[in-house]
C-alpha positions as CSV (number, residue, x, y, z in Angstrom):
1,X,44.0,14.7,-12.6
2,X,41.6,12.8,-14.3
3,X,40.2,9.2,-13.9
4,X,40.8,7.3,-17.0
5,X,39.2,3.4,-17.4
6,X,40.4,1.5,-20.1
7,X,38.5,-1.9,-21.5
8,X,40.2,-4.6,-23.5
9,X,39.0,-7.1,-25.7
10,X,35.7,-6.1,-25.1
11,X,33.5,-4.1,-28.0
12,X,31.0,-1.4,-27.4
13,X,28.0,-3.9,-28.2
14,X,29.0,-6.5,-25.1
15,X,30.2,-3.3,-22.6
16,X,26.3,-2.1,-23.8
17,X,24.8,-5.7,-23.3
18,X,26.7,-6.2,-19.7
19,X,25.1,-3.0,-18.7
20,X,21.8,-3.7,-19.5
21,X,21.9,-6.9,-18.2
22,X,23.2,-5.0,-14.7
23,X,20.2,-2.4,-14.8
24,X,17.5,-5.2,-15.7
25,X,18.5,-7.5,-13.0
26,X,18.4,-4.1,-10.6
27,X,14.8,-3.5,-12.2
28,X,13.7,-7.4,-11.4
29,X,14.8,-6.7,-8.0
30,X,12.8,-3.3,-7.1
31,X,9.7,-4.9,-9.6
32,X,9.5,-7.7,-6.0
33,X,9.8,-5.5,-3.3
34,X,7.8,-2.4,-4.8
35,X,4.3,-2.5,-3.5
36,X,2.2,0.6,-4.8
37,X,0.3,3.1,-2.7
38,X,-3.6,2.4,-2.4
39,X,-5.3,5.1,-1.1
40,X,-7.4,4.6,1.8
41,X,-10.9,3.7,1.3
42,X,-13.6,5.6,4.1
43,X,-16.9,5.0,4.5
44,X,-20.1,6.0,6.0
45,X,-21.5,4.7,8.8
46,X,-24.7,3.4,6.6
47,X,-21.5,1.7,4.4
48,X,-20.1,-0.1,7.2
49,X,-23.5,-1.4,8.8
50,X,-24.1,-2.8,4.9
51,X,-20.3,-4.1,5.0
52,X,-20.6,-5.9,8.2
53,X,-24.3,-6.7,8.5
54,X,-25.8,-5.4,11.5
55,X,-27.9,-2.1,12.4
56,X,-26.5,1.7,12.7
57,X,-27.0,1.3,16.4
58,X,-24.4,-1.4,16.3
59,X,-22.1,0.9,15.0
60,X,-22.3,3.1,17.1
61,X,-22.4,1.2,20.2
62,X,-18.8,-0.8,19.1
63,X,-17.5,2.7,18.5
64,X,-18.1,4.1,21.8
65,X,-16.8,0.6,22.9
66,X,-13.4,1.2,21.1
67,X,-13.9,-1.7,18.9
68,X,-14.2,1.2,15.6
69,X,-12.2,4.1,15.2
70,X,-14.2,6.1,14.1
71,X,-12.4,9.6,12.0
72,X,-14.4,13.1,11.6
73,X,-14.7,15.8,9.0
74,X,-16.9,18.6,10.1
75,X,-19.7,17.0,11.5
76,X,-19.7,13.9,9.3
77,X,-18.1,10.5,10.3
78,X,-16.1,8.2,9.4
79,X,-14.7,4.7,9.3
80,X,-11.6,3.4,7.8
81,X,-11.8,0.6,5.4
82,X,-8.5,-1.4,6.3
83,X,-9.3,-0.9,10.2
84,X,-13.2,-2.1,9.7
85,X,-11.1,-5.5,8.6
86,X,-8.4,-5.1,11.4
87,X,-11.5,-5.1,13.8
88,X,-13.0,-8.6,12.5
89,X,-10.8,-10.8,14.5
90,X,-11.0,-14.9,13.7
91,X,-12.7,-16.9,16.2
């Protein structure tokens, strides 16, 4: 058994139209919501003194604080760029 659809007075140029129009309003739709992946930014701990304005001492002492999160790699650390701007809270 097969499914069979059958159009009247309708020609292949409007059945082609209404189905573009269908995808392109789908398209419009994703085109809003989609929000492309940026990949995350780290710096140094030099980079985030510079960013924020205060000495390498500071740094470290907000880290062992918990104010940073700080993220290794061998020996070498790390600092998120998106939670450096989480940390700055508005007075």
């Amino acid at each position: 058994m097969s499914n069979v659809t059958q159009l009247h007075n309708t020609t292949p140029e409007k059945l082609q139209e209404s189905i573009l129009n269908g995808i392109q309003a789908q398209l419009n739709d994703l085109k809003k919501s989609y929000q492309p992946k940026e990949p995350e930014e780290y710096l140094t701990r030099a980079e985030v003194s510079k960013l924020l304005k205060v000495d390498i001492s500071t740094v470290h002492n907000w880290t062992k604080a918990g104010k940073l999160q700080r993220h290794g790699l061998g020996k070498r650390v790390y600092y998120k760029r998106s939670e450096i701007e989480k940390a700055i809270i508005q007075l």
